[in-house]
DOTITI-406041 format. One record per residue: residue number from 1; residue in one letter; x, y, z of N, C-alpha, C, O in turn. Coordinates in Angstrom, 3 decimals, always signed. Each point is the difference from the previous one (the first is absolute). Example, Ala and Ser with C-alpha at 12.3 -4.5 7.8 and 13.67 -1.06 7.14 Angstrom:
2
+-----+---+----------+----------+----------+----------+----------+----------+----------+----------+----------+----------+----------+----------+
!   k ! r !      n_x !      n_y !      n_z !     ca_x !     ca_y !     ca_z !      c_x !      c_y !      c_z !      o_x !      o_y !      o_z !
+-----+---+----------+----------+----------+----------+----------+----------+----------+----------+----------+----------+----------+----------+
!   1 ! A !  +13.190 !   -5.690 !   +7.800 !   -0.890 !   +1.190 !   +0.000 !   +0.900 !   +1.200 !   +0.000 !   +1.036 !   -0.019 !   +0.665 !
!   2 ! S !   -1.386 !   +1.069 !   -1.385 !   +0.820 !   +1.190 !   +0.060 !   -0.770 !   +1.090 !   +0.730 !   +0.509 !   +1.108 !   +0.169 !
+-----+---+----------+----------+----------+----------+----------+----------+----------+----------+----------+----------+----------+----------+
! end
This chain:
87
+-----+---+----------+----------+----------+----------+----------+----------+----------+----------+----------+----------+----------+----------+
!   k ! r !      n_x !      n_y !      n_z !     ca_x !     ca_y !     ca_z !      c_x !      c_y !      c_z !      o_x !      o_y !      o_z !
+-----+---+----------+----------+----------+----------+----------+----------+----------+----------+----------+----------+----------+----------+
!   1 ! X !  +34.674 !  +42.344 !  +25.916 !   -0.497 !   +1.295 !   +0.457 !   -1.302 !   -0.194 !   +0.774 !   -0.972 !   -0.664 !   -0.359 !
!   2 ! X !   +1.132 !   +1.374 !   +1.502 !   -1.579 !   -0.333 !   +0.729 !   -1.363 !   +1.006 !   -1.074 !   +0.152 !   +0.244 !   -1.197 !
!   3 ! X !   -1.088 !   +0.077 !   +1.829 !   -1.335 !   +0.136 !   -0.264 !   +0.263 !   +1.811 !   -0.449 !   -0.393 !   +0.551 !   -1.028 !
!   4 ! X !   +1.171 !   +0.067 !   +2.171 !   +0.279 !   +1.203 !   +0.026 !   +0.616 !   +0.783 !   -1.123 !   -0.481 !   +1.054 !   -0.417 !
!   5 ! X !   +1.732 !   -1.706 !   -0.123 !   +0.604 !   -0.042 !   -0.807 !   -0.591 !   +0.103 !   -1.552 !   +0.131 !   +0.918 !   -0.809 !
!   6 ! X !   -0.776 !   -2.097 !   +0.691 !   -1.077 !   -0.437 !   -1.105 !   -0.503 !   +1.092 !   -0.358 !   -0.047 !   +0.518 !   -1.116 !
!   7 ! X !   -0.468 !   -0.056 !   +2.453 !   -1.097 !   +0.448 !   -0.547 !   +0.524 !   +1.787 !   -0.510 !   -0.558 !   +0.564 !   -0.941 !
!   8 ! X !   +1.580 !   +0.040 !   +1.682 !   +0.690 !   +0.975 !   -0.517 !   +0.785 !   +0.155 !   -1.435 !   +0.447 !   +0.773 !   -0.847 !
!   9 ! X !   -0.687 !   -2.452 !   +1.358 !   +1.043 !   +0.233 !   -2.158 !   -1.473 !   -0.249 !   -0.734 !   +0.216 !   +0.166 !   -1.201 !
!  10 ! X !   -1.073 !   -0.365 !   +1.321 !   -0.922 !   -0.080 !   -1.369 !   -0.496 !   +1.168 !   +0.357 !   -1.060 !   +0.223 !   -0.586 !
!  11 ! X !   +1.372 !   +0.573 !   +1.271 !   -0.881 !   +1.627 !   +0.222 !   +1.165 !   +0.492 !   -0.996 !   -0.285 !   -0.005 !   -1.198 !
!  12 ! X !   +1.569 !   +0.430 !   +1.580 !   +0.838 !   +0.331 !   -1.218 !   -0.008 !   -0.135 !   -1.140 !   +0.086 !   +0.907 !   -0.827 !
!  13 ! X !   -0.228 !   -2.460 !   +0.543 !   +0.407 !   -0.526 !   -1.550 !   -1.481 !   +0.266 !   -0.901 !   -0.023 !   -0.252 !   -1.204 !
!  14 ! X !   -1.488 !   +0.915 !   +2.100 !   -0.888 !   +0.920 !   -0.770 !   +0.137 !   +0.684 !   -0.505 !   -0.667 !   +0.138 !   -1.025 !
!  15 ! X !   +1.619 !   +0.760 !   +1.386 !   +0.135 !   +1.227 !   +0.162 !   +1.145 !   -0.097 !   -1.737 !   +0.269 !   +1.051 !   -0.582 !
!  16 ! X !   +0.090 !   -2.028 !   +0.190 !   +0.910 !   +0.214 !   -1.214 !   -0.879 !   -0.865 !   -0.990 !   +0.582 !   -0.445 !   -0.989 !
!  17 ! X !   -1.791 !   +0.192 !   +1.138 !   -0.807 !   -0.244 !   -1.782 !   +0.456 !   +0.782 !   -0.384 !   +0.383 !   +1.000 !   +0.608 !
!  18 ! X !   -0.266 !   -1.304 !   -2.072 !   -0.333 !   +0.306 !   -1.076 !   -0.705 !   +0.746 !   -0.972 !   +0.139 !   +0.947 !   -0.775 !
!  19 ! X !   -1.375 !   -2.221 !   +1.353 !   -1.755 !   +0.472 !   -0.534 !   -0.999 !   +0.357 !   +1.251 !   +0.180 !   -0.437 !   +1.136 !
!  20 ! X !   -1.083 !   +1.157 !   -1.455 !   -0.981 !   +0.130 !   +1.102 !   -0.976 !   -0.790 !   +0.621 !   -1.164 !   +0.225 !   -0.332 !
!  21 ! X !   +1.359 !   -1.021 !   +1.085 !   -1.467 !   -0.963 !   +0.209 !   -0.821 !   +0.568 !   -0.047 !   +0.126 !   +1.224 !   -0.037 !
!  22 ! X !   -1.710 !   -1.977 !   +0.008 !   -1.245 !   +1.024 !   -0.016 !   -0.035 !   -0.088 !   +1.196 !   +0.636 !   -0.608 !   +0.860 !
!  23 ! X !   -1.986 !   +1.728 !   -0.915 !   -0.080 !   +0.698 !   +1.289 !   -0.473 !   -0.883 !   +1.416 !   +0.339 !   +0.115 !   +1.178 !
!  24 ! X !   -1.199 !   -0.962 !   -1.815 !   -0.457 !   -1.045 !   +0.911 !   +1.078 !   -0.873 !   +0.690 !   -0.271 !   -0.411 !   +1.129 !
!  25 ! X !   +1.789 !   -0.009 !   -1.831 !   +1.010 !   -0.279 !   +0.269 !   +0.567 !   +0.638 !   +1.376 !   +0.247 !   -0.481 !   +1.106 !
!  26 ! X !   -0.149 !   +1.820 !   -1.682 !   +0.651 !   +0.846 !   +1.030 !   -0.857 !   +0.666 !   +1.232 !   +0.465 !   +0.460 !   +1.043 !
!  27 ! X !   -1.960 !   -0.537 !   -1.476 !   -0.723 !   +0.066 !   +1.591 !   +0.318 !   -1.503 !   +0.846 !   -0.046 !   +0.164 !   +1.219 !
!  28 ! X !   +0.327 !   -1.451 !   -1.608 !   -0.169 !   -0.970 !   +0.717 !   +1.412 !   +0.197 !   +0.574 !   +0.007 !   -0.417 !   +1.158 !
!  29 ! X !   +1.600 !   +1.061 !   -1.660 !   +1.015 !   +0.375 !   +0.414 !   -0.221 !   +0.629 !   +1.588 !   +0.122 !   -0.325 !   +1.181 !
!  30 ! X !   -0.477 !   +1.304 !   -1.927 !   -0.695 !   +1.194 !   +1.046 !   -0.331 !   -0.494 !   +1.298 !   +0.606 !   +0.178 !   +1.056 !
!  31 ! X !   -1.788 !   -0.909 !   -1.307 !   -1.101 !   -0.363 !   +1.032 !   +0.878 !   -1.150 !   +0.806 !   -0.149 !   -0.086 !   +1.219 !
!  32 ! X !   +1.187 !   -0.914 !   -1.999 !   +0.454 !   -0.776 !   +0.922 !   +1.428 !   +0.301 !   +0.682 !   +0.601 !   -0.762 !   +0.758 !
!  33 ! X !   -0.199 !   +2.002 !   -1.179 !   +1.482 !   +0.577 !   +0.586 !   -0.817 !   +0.635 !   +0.780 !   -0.128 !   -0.810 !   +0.918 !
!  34 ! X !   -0.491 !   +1.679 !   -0.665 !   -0.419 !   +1.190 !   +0.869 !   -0.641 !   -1.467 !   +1.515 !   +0.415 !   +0.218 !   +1.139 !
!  35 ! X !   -1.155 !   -1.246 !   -1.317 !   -0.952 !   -0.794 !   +0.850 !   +1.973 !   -0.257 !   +0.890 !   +0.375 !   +0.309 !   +1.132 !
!  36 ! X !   +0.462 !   -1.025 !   -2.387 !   +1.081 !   -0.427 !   +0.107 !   +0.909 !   +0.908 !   +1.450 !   +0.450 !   -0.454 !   +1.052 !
!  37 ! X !   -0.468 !   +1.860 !   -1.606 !   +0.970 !   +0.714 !   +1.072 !   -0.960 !   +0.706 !   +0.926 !   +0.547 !   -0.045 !   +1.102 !
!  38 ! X !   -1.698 !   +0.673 !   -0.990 !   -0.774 !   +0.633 !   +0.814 !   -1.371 !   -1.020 !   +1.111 !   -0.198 !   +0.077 !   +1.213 !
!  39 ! X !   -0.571 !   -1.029 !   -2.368 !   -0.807 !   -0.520 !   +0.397 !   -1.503 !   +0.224 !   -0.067 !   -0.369 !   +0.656 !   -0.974 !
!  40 ! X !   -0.490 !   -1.036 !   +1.745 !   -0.974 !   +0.062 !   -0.936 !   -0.713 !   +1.609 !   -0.076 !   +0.090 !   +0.750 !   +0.972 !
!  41 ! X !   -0.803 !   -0.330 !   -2.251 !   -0.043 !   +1.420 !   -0.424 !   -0.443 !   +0.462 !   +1.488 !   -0.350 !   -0.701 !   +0.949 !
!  42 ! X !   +0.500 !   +2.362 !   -1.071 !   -0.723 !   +0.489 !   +1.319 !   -0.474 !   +1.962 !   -1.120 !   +0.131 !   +0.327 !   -1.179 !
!  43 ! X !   -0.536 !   +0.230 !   +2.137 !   -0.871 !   +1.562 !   -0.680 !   -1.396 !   -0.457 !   -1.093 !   -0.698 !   -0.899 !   -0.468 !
!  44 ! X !   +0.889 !   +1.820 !   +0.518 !   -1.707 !   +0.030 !   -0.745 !   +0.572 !   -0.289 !   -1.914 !   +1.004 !   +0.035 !   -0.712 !
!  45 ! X !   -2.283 !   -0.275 !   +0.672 !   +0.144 !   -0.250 !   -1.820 !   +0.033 !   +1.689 !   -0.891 !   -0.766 !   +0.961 !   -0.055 !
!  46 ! X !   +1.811 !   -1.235 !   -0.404 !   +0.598 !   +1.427 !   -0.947 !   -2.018 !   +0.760 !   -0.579 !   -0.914 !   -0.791 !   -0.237 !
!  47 ! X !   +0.800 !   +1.741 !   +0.183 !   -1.063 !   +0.473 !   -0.635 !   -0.477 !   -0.507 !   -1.553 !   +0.651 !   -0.936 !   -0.465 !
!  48 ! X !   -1.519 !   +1.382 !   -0.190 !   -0.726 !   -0.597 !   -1.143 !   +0.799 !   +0.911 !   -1.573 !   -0.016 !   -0.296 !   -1.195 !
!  49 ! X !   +0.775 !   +1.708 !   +2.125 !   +1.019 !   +0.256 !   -1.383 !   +1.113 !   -0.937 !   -0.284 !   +0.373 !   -0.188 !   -1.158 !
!  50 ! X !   +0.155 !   -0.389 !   +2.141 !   +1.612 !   -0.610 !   +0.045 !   +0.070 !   -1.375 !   -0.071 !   +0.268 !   -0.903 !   +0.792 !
!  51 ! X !   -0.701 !   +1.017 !   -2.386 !   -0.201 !   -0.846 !   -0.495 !   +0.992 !   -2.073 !   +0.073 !   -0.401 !   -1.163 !   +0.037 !
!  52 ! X !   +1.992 !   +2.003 !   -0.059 !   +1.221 !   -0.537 !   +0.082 !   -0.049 !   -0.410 !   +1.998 !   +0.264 !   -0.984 !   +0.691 !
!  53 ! X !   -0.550 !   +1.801 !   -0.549 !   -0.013 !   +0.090 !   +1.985 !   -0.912 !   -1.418 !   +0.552 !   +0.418 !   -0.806 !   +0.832 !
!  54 ! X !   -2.139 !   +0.734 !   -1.730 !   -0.526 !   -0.948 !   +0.414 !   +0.377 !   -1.078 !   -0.402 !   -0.041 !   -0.941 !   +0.792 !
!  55 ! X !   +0.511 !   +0.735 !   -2.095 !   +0.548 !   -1.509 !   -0.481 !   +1.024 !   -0.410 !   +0.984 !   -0.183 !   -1.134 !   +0.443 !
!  56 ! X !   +1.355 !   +1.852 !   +0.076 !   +0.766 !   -0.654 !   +0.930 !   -0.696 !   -0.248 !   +0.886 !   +0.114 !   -1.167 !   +0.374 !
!  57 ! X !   -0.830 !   +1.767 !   +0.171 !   -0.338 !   +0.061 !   +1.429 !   -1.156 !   -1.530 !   +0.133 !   -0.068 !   -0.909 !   +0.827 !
!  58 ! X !   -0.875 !   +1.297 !   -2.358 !   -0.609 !   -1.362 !   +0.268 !   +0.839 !   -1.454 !   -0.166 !   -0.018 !   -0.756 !   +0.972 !
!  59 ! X !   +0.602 !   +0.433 !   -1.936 !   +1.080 !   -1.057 !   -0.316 !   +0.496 !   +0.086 !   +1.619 !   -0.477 !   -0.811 !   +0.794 !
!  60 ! X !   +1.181 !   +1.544 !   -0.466 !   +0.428 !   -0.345 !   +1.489 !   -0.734 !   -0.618 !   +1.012 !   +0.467 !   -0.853 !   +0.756 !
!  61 ! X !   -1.333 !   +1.171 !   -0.738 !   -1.273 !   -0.062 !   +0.850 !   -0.536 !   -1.481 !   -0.285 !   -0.848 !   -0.630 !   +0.632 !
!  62 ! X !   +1.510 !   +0.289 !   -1.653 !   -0.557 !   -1.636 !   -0.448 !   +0.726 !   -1.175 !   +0.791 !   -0.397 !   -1.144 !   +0.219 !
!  63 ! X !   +2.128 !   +2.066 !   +0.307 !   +0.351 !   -0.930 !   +0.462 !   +0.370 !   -0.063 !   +1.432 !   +0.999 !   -0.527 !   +0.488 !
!  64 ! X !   -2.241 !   +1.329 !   +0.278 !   -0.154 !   -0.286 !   +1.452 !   -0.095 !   -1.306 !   +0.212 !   -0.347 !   -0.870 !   -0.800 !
!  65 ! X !   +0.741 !   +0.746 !   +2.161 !   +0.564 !   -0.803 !   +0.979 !   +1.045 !   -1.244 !   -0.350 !   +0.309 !   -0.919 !   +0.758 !
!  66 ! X !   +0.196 !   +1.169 !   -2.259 !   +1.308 !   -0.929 !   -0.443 !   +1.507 !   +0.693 !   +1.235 !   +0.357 !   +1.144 !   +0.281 !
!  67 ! X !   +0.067 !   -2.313 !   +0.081 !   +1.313 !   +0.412 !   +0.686 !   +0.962 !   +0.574 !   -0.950 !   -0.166 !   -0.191 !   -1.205 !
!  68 ! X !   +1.313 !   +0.985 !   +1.712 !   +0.854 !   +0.649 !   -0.246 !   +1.135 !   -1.115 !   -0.771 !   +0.904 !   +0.409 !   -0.730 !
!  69 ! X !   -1.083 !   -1.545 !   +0.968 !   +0.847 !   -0.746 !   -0.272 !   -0.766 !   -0.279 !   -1.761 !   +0.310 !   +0.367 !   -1.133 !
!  70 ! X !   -1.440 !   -1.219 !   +1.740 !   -0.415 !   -0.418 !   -1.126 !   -0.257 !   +0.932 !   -1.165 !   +0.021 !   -0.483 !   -1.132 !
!  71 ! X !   -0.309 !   +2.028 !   +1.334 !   -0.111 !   +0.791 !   -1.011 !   +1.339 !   +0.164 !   -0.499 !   -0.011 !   +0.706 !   -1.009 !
!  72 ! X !   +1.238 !   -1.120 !   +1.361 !   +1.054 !   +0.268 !   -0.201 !   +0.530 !   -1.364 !   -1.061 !   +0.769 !   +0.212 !   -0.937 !
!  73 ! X !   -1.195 !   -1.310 !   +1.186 !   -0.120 !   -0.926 !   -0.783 !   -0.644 !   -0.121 !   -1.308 !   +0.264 !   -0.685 !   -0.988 !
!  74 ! X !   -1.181 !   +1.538 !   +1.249 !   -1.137 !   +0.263 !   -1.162 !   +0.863 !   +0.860 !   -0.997 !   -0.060 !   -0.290 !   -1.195 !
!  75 ! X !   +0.895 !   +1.375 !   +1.630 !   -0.069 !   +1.102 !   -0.480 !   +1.189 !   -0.791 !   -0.705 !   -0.211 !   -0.291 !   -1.177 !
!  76 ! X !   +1.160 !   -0.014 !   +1.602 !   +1.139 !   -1.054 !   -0.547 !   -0.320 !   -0.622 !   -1.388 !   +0.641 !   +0.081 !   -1.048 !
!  77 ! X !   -1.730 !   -0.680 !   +1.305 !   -0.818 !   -0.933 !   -0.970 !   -0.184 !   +0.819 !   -1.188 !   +0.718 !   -0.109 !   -0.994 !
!  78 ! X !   -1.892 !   +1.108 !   +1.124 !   -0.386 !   +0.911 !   -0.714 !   +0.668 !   +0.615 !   -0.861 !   -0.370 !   +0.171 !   -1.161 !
!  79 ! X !   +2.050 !   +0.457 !   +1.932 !   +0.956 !   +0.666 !   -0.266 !   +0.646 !   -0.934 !   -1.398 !   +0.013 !   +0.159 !   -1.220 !
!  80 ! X !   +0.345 !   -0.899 !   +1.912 !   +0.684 !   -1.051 !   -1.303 !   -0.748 !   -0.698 !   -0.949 !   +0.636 !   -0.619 !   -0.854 !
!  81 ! X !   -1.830 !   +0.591 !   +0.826 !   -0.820 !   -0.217 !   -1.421 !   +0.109 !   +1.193 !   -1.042 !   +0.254 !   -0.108 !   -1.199 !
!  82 ! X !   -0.531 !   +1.407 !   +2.004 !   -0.047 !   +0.920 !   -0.458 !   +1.489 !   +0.328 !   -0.730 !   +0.127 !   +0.496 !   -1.119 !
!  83 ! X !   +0.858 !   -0.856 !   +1.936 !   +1.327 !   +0.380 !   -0.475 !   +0.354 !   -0.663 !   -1.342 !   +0.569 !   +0.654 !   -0.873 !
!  84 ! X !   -0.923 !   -2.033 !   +0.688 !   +0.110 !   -0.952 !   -0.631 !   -0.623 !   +0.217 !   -1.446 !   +0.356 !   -0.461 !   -1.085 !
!  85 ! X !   -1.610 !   +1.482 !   +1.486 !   -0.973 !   +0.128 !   -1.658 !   +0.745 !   +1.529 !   -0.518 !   -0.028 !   +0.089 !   -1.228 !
!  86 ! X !   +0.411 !   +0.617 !   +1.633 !   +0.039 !   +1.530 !   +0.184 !   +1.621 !   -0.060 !   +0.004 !   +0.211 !   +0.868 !   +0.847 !
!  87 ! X !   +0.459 !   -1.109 !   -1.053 !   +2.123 !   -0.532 !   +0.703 !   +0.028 !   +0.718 !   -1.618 !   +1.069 !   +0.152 !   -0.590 !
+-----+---+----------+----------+----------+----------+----------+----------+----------+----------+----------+----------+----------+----------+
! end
């Protein structure tokens, strides 16, 4: 399976834990699928109520100027540790 592939099946096979990773787990999900399909963050930082809004936005923001590829590799990575503790 190429890179593309990969990386669509460990976005799925998240999606059927079990258990919940913590949260820090699932912002690094976040931050490296979103770098993964869009690229690097863009808009302003969510306000000082939205609370949930700035954690993505900052975690994202961590992983400017990683390529689309390589965040996609990452996220692969990430995906299947996670799948592996949490299955």
């Amino acid at each position: 399976m190429g890179i593309d592939q990969d990386f669509d099946k460990a976005a799925e096979d998240v999606k059927d834990l079990t258990k919940r990773p913590s949260d820090e787990e699932l912002l690094e999900l976040y931050a490296l699928f979103k770098q993964a399909t869009v690229g690097d963050v863009t808009g302003s930082r969510p306000g000082m109520l939205d609370l949930k809004g700035k954690a993505k936005f900052d975690k994202w923001s961590t992983k400017k100027g990683t390529s689309k590829e390589d965040a996609k590799k990452a996220y692969i990575a990430h995906a299947n540790t996670i799948i592996q503790k949490y299955k």
